[in-house]
C-alpha positions as CSV (number, residue, x, y, z in Angstrom):
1,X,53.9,3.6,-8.1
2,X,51.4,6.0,-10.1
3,X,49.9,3.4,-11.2
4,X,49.1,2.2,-8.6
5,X,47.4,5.2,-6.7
6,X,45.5,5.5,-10.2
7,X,44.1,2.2,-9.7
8,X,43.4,2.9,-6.1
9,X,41.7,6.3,-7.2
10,X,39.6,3.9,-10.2
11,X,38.5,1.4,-7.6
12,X,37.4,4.2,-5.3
13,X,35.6,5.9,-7.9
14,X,33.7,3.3,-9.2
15,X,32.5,1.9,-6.0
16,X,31.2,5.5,-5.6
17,X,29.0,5.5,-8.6
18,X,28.4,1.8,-8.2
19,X,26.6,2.5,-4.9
20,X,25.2,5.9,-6.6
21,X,23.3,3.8,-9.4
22,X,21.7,0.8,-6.9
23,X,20.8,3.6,-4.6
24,X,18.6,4.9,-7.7
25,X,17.6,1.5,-9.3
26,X,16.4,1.0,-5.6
27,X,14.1,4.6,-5.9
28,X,13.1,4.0,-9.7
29,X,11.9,0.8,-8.4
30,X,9.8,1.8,-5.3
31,X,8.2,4.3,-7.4
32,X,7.5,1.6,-9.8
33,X,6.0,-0.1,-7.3
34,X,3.9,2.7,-5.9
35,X,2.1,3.8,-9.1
36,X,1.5,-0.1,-9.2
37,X,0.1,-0.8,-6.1
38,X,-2.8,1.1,-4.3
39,X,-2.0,3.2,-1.3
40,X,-2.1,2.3,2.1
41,X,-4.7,4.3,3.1
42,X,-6.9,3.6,0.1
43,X,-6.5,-0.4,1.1
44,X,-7.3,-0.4,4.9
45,X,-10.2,2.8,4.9
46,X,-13.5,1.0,6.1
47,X,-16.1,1.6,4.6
48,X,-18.5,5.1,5.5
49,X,-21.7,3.8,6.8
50,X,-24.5,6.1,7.4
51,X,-27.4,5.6,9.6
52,X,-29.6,8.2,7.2
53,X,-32.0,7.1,4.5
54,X,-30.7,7.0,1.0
55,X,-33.0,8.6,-1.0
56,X,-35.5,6.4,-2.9
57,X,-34.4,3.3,-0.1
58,X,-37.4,2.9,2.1
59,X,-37.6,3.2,6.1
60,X,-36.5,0.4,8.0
61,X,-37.4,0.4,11.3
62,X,-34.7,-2.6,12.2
63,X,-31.1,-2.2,11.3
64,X,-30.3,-4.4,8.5
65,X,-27.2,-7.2,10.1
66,X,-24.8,-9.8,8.2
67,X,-25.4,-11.9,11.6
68,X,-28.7,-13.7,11.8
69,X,-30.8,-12.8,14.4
70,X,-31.8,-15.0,17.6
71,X,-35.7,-15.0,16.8
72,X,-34.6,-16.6,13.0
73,X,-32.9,-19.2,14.3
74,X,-34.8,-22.4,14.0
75,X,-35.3,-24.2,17.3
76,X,-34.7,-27.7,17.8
């Protein structure tokens, strides 16, 4: 009969610091994984545009645009 409670107790108490030591393999991992990869924040910030002259750049008077204008397009 003692026995038995022991082993109750044992099972008990090693389920406790079963779930104790994933909980922290679980944290030692995330923070693993945060030193590896860059923050959030850092990944989706666009980038600062200005509309002021850089020194040494010259003055444009036209904005400069990935998307080809209308007047360069050639005409069929």
């Amino acid at each position: 009969m003692l026995l038995d409670i022991v082993s109750v107790l044992g099972g008990i108490g090693l389920a406790v610091v079963a779930f104790i030591v994933v909980i922290a393999v679980c944290v030692l991992i995330l923070r693993l994984l945060a030193v590896i990869l860059p923050s959030y924040e850092e990944a989706t910030s666009p980038v600062e545009t200005s509309d002021e002259r850089v020194a040494g750049e010259p003055a444009t008077a036209e904005p400069l645009s990935a998307a080809p204008q209308a007047e360069d397009a050639p005409e069929a």
